[in-house]
PAZATI-892600 format. One record per atom (N, C-alpha, C, O): residue number from 0; residue in three letters; atom name; x, y, z. Coordinates in pm, 1 decimal. Layout:
N
+-----+------+------+----------+----------+----------+
: pos : code : site :       px :       py :       pz :
+-----+------+------+----------+----------+----------+
: NUM :  ALA :   CA :        X :        Y :        Z :
...
+-----+------+------+----------+----------+----------+
***
This chain:
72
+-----+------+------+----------+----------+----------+
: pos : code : site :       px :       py :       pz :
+-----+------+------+----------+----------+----------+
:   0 :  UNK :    N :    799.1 :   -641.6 :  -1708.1 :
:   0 :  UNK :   CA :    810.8 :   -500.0 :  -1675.5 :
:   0 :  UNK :    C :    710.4 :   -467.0 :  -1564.9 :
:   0 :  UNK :    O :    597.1 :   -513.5 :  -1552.4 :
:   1 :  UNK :    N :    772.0 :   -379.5 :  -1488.4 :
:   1 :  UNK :   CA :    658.7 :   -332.3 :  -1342.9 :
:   1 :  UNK :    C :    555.9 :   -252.7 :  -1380.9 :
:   1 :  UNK :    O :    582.9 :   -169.2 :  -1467.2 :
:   2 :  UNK :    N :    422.5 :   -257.2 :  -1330.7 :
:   2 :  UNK :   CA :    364.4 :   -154.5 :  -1331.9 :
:   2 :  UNK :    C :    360.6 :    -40.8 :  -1322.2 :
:   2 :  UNK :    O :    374.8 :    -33.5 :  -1200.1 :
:   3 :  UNK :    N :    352.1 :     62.0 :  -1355.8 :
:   3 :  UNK :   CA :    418.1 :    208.4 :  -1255.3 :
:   3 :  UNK :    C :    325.8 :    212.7 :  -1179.8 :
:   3 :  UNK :    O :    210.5 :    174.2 :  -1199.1 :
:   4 :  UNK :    N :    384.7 :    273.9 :  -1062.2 :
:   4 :  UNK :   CA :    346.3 :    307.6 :   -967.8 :
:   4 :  UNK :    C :    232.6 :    454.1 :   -944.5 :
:   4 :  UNK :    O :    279.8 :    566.6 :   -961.4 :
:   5 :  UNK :    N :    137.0 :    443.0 :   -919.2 :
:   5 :  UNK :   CA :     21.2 :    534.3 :   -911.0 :
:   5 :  UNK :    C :     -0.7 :    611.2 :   -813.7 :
:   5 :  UNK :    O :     45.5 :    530.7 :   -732.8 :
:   6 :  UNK :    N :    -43.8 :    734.5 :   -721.3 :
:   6 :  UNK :   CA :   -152.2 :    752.1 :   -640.8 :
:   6 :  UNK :    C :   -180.2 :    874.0 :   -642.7 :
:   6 :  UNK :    O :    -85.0 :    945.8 :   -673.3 :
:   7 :  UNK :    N :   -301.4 :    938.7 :   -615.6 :
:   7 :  UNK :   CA :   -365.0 :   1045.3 :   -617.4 :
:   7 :  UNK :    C :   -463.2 :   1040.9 :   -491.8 :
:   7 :  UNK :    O :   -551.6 :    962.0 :   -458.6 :
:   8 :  UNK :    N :   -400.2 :   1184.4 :   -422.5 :
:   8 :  UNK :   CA :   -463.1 :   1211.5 :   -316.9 :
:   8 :  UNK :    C :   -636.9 :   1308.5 :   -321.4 :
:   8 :  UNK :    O :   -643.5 :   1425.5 :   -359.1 :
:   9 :  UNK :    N :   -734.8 :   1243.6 :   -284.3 :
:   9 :  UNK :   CA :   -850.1 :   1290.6 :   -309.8 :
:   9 :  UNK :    C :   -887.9 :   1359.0 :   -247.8 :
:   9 :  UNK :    O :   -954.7 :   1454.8 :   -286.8 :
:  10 :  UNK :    N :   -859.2 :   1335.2 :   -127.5 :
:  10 :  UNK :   CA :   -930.2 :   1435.0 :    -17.0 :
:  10 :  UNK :    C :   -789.1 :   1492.9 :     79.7 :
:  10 :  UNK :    O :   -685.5 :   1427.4 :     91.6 :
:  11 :  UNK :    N :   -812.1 :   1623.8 :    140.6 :
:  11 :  UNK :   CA :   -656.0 :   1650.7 :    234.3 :
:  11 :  UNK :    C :   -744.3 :   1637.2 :    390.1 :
:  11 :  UNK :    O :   -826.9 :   1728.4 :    391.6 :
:  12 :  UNK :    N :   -750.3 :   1577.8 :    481.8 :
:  12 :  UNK :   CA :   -829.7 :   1557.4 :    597.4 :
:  12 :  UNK :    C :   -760.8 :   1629.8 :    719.7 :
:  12 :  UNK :    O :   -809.6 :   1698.1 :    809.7 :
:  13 :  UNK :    N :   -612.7 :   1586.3 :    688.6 :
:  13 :  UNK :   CA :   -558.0 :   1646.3 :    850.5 :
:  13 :  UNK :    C :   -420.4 :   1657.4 :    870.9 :
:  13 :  UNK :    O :   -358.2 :   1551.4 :    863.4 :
:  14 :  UNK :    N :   -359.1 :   1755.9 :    894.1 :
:  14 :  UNK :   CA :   -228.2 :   1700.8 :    957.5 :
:  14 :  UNK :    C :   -227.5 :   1676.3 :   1155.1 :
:  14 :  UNK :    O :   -271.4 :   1739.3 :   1251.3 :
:  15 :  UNK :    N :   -156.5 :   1558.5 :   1135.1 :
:  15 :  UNK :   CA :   -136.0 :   1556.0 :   1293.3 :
:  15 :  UNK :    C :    -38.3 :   1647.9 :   1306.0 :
:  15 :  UNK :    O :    -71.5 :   1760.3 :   1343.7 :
:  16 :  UNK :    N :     97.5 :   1620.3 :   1278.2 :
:  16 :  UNK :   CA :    219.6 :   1704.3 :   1293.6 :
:  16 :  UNK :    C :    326.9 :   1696.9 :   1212.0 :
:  16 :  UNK :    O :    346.5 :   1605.4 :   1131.9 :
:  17 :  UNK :    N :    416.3 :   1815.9 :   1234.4 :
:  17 :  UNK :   CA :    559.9 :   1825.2 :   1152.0 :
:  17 :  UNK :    C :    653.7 :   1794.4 :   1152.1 :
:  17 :  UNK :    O :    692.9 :   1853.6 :   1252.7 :
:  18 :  UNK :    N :    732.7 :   1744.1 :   1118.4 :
:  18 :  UNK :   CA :    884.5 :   1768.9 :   1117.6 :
:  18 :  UNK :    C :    972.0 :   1926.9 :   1137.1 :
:  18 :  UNK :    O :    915.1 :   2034.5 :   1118.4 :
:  19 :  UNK :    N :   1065.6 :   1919.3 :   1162.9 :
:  19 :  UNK :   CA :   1136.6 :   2020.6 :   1117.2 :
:  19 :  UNK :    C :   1214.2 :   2035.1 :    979.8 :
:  19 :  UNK :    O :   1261.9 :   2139.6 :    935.5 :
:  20 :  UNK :    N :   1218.8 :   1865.5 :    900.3 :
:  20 :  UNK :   CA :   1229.9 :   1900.8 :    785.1 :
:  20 :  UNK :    C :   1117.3 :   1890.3 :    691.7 :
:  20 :  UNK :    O :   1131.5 :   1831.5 :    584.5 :
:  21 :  UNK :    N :    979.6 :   1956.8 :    734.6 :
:  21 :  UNK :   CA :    906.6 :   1999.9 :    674.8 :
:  21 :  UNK :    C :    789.5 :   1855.2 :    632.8 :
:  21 :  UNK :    O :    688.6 :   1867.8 :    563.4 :
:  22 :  UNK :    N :    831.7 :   1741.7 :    687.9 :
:  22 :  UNK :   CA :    749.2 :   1622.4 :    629.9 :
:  22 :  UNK :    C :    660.8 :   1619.6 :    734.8 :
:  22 :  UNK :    O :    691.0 :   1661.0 :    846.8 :
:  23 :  UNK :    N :    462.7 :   1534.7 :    682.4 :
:  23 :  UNK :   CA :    371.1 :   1556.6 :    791.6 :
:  23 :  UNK :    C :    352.4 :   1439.5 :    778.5 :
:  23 :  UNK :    O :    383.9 :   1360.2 :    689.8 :
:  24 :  UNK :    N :    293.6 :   1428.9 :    880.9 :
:  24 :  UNK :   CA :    206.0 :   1308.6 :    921.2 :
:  24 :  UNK :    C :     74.2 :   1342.5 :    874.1 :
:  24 :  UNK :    O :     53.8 :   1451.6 :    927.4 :
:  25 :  UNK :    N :     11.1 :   1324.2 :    831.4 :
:  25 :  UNK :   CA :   -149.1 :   1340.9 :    723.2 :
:  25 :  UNK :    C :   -218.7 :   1243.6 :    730.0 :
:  25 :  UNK :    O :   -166.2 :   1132.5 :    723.7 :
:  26 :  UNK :    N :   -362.0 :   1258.4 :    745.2 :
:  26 :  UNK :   CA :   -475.5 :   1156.7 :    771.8 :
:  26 :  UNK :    C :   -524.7 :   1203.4 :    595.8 :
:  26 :  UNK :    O :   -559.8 :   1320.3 :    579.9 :
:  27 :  UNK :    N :   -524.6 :   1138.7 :    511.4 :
:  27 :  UNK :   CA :   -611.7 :   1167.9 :    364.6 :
:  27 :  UNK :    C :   -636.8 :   1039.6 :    323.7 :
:  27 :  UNK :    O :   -581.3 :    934.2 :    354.9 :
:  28 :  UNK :    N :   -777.4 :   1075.4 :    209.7 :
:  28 :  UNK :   CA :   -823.0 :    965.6 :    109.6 :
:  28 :  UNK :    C :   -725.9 :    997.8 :      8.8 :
:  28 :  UNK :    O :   -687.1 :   1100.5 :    -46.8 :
:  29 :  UNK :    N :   -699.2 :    871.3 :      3.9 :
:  29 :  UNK :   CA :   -594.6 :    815.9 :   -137.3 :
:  29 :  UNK :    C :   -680.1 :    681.0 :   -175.8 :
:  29 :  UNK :    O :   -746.3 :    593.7 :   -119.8 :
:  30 :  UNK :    N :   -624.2 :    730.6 :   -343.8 :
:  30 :  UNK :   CA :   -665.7 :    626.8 :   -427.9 :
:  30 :  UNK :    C :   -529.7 :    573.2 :   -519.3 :
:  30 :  UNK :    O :   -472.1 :    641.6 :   -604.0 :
:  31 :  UNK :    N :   -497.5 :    445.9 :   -483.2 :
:  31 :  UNK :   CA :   -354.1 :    383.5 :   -503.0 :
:  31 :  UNK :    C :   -390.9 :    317.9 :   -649.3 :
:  31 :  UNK :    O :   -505.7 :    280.8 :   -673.7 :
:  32 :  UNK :    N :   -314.4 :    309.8 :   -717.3 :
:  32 :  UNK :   CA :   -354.3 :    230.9 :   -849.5 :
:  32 :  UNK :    C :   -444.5 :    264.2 :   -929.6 :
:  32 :  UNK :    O :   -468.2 :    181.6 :  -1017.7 :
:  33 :  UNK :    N :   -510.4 :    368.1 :   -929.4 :
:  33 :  UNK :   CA :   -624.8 :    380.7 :   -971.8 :
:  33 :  UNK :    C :   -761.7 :    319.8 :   -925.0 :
:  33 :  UNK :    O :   -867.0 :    312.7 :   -988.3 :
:  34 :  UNK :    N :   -724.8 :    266.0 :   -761.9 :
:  34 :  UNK :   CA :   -878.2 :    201.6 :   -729.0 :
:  34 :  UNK :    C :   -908.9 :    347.2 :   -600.6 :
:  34 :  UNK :    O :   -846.0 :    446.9 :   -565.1 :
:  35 :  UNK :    N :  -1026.9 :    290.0 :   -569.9 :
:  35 :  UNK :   CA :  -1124.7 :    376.0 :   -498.0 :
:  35 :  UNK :    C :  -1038.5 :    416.0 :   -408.1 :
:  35 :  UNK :    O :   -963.1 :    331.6 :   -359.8 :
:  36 :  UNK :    N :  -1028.1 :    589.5 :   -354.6 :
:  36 :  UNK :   CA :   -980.2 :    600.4 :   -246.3 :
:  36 :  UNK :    C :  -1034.5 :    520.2 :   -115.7 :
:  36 :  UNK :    O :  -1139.7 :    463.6 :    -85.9 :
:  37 :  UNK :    N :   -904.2 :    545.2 :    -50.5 :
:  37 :  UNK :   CA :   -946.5 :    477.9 :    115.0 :
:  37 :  UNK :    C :   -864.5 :    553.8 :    212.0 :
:  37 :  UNK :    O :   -768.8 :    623.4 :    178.1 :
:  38 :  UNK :    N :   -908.5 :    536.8 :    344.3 :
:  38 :  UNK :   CA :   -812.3 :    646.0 :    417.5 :
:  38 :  UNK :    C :   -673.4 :    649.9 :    471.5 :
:  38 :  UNK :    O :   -655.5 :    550.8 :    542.2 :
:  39 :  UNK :    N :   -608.8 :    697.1 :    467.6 :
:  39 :  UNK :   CA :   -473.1 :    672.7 :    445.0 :
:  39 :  UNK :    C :   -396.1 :    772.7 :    554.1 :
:  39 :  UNK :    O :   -424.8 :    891.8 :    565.9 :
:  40 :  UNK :    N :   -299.5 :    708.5 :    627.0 :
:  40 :  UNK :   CA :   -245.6 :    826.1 :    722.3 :
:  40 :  UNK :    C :    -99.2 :    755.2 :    754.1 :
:  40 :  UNK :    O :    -67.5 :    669.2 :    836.3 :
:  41 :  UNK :    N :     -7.0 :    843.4 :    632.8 :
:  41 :  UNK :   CA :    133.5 :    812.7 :    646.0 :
:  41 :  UNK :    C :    213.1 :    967.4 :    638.3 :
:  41 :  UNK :    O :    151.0 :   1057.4 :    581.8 :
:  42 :  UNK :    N :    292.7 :    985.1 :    671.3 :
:  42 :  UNK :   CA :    439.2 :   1091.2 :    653.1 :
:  42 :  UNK :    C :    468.4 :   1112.8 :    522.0 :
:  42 :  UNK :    O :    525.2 :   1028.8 :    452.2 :
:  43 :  UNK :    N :    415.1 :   1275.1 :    464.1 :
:  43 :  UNK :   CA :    436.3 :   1298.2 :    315.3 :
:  43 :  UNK :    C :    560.7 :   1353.1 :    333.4 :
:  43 :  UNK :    O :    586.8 :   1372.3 :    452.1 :
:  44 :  UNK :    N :    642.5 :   1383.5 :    259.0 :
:  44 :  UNK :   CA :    691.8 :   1560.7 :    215.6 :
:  44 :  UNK :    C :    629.4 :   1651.2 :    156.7 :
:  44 :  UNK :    O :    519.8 :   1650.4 :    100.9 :
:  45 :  UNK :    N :    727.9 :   1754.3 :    176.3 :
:  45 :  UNK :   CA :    651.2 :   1875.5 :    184.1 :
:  45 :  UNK :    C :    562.5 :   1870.9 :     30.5 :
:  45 :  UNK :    O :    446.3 :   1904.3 :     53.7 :
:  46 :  UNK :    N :    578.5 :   1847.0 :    -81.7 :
:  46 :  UNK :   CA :    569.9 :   1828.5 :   -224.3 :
:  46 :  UNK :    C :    488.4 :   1716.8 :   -262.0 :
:  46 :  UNK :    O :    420.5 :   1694.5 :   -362.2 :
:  47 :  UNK :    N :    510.8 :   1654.8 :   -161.7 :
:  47 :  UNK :   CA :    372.9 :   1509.6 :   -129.3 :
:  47 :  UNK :    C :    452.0 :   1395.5 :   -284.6 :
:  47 :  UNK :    O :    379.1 :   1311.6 :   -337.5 :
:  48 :  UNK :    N :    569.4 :   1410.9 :   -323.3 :
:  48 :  UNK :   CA :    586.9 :   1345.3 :   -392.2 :
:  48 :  UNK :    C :    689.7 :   1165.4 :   -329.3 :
:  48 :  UNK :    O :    709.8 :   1045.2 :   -346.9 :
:  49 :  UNK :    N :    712.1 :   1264.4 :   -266.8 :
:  49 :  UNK :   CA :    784.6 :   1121.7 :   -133.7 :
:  49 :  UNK :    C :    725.7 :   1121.2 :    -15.6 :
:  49 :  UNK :    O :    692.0 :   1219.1 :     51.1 :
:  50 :  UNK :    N :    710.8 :    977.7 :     15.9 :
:  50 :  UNK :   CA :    587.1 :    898.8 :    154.8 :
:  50 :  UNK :    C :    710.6 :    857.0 :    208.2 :
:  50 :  UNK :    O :    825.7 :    848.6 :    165.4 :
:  51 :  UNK :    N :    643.7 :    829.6 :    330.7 :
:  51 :  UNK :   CA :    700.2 :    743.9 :    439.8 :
:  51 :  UNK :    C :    580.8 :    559.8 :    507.4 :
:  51 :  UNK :    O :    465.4 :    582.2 :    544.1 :
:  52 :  UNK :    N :    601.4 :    500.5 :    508.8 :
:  52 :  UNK :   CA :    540.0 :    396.6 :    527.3 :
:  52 :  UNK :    C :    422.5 :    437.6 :    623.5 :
:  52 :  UNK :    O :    430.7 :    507.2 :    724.7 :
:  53 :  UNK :    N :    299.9 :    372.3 :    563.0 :
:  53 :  UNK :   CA :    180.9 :    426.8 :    638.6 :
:  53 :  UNK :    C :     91.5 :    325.3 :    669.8 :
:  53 :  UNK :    O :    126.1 :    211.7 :    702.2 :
:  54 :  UNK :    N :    -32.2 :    367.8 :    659.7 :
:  54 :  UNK :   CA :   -119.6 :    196.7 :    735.9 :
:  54 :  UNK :    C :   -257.1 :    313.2 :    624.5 :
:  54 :  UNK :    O :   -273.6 :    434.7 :    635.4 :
:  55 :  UNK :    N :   -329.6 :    217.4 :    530.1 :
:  55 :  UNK :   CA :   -458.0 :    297.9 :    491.9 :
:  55 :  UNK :    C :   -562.3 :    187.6 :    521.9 :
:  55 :  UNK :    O :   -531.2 :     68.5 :    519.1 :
:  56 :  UNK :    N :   -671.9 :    225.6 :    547.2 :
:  56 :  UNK :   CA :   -804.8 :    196.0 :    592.8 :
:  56 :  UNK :    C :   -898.1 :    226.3 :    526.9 :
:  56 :  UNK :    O :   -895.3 :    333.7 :    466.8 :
:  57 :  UNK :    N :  -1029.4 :    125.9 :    516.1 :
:  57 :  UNK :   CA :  -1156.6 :    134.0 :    474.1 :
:  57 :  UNK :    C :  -1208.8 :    264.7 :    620.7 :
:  57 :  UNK :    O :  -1159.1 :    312.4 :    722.7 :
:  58 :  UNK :    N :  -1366.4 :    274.6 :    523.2 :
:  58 :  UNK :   CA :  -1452.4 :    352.6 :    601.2 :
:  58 :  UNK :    C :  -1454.8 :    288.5 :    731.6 :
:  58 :  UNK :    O :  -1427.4 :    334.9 :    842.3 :
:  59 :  UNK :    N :  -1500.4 :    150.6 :    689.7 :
:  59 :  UNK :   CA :  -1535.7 :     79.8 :    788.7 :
:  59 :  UNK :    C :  -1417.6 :    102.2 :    933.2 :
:  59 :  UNK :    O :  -1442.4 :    153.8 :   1042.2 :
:  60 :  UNK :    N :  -1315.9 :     55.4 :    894.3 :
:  60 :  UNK :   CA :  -1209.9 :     54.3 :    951.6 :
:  60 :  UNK :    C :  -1188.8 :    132.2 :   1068.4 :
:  60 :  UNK :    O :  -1179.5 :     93.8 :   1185.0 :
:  61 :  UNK :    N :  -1180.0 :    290.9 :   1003.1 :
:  61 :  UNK :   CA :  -1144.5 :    376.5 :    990.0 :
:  61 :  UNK :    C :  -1282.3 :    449.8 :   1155.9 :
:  61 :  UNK :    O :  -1267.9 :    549.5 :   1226.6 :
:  62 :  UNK :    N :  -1358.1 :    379.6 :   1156.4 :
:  62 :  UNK :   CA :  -1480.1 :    403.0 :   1238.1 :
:  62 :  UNK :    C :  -1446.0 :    329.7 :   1376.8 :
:  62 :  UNK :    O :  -1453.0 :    379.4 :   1489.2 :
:  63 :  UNK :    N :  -1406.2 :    195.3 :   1340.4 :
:  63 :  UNK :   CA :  -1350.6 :    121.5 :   1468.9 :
:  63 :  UNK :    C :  -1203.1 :    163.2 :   1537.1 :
:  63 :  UNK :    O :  -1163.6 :    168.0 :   1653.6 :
:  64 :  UNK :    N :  -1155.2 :    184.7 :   1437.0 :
:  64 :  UNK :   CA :  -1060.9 :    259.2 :   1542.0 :
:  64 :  UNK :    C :  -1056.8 :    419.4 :   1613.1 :
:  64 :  UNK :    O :   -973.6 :    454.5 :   1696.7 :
:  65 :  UNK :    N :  -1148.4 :    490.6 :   1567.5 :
:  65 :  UNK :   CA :  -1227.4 :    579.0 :   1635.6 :
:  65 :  UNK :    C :  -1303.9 :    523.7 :   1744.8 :
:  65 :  UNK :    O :  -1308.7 :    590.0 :   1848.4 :
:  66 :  UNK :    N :  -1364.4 :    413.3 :   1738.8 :
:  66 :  UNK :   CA :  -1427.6 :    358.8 :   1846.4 :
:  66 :  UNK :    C :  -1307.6 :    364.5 :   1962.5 :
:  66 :  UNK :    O :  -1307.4 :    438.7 :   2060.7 :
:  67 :  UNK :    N :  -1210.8 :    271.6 :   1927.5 :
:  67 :  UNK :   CA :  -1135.9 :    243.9 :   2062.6 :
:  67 :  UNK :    C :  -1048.7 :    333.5 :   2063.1 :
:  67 :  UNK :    O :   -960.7 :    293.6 :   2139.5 :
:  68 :  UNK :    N :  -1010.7 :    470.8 :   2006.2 :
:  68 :  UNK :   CA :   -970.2 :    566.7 :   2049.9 :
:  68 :  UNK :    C :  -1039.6 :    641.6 :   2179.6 :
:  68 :  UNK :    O :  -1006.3 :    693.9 :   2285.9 :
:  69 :  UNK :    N :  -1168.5 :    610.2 :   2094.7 :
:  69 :  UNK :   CA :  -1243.5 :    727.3 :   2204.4 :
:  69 :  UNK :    C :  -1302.5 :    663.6 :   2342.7 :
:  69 :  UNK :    O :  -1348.6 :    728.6 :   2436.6 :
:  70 :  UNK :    N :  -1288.9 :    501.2 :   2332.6 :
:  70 :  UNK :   CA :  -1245.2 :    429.0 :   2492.4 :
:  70 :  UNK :    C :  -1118.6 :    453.6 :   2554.9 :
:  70 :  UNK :    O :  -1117.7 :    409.6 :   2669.9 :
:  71 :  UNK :    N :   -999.2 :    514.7 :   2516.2 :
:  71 :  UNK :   CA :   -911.1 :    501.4 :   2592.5 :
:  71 :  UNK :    C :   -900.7 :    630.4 :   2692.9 :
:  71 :  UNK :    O :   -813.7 :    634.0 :   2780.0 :
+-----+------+------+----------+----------+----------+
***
């Protein structure tokens, strides 16, 4: 039998932008499974109960690519 599936959003950080059917693109700490949040920036709906495929990041991470953002 599968695990169920978990996550709880800890922190709300940002929306980049919208849809017109109401889904965002969101920079937040999520904590997946019950482990430590980390930062997370995928396409919710509006209800945040359905995602869209995202990419989440450590602190660490999350610093270096601020780095080479802010070179370009």
């Amino acid at each position: 039998m599968a695990d169920e599936f978990s996550f709880e959003i800890t922190e709300k950080i940002g929306v980049l932008s919208t849809t017109k059917g109401g889904w965002a693109l969101e920079l937040n700490k999520v904590s997946w499974g019950g482990r430590p949040a980390k930062y997370d920036l995928r396409s919710w709906a509006p209800d945040h109960v359905k995602m869209g495929k995202g990419v989440t990041l450590t602190e660490e991470e999350l610093k270096e690519l601020g780095k080479i953002i802010q070179a370009l």
